[in-house]
C-alpha positions, -999 to 999 in steps of 0.1 A, spaced: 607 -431 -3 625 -459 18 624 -436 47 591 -430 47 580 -470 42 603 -479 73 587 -451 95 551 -465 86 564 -501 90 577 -491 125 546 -473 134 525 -505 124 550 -528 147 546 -501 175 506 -504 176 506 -539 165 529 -544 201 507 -518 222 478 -538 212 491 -571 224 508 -556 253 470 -542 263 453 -576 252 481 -599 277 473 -571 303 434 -578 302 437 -614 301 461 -616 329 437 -593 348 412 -614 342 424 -648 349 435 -628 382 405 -615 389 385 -653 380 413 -670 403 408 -651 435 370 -662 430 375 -697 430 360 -721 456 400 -734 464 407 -699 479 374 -690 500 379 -716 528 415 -707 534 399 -671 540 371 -686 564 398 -708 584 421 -682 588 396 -662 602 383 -689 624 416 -705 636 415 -703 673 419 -738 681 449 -763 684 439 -784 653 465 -789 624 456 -773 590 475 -755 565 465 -720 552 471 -686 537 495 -666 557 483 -636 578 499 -616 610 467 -626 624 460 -661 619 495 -666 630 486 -648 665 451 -664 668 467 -698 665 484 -722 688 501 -749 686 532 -756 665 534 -726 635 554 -731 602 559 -704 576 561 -718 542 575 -692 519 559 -706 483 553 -695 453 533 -706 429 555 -705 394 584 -730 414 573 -765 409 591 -778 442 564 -756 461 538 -772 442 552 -807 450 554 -803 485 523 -781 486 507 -812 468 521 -834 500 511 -814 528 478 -815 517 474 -851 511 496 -859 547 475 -859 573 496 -828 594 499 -840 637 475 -825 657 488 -790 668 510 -785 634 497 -754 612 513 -742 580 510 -712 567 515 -703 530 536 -672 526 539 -655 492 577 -660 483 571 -632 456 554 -604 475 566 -612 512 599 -592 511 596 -580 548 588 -614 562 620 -634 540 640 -604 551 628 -610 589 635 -650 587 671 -647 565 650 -661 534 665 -661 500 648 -696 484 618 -706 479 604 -739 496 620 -726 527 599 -731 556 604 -716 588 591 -728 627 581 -699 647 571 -693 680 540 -678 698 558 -640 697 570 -652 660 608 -649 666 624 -681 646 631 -710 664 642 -733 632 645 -731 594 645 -760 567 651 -754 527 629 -786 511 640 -778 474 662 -809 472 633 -828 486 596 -813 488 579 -838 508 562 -832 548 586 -861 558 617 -840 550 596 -812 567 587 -829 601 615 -845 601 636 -810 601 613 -790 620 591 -811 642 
């Protein structure tokens, strides 16, 4: 009889787990699905798409935007869980970037090709590129995420 109570107890736990496993899933999924809606994300979309011109901005990463853009390019390699990214992601966006200066936000989480093209093995690491994108410098900002550090390093 104890046998048979701990096989129904385990088969309760197993369910019990499947059915918050499915129920994390969905909401995760959904706050995923309600993110890449919001209004934040659309005009990185349209200026990447747009970026032709020498004026500073900073932006979602894409092969294209990179080669449509002139001017002085950064990679910054950020993701969104590390809260030195969000500091100096918080910074570049309230510092007015020189004229000619565009960032681009790489995804330090699904970018494997491009951290293993630039020698990239920390997050807040941004990398200067030129027009062909070979590397001309790299700068780590974890100890201090702010655009001075930046420009001072890679401008």
């Amino acid at each position: 009889m104890n046998k048979t109570l701990l096989i129904v107890i385990g088969i309760i736990v197993v369910i019990a787990g499947g059915t918050g496993f499915l129920l994390l899933t969905n909401d995760d999924a959904t706050s995923t699905n309600s993110s890449s809606n919001s209004p934040v994300e659309a005009p990185a979309t349209t200026t990447t798409e747009t970026t032709t011109a020498s004026a500073s901005s900073y932006q979602e990463y894409s092969p294209e935007a990179v080669a449509n853009t002139s001017g002085t390019k950064i990679l910054f390699f950020h993701a969104n869980w590390c809260p030195q990214c969000k500091k100096l992601e918080a910074d570049i966006k309230q510092t007015s970037l020189p004229s000619d200066v565009t960032v681009f936000e790489v995804d330090y989480d699904t970018s494997q090709d491009l951290k293993q093209k630039y020698g990239v093995t920390l997050q807040t690491t941004l990398v200067k590129v030129d027009d062909s994108g070979e590397i001309v410098s790299k700068f780590i900002a974890y100890d201090d995420p702010s655009w001075e550090a930046v420009a001072n390093n890679l401008l």
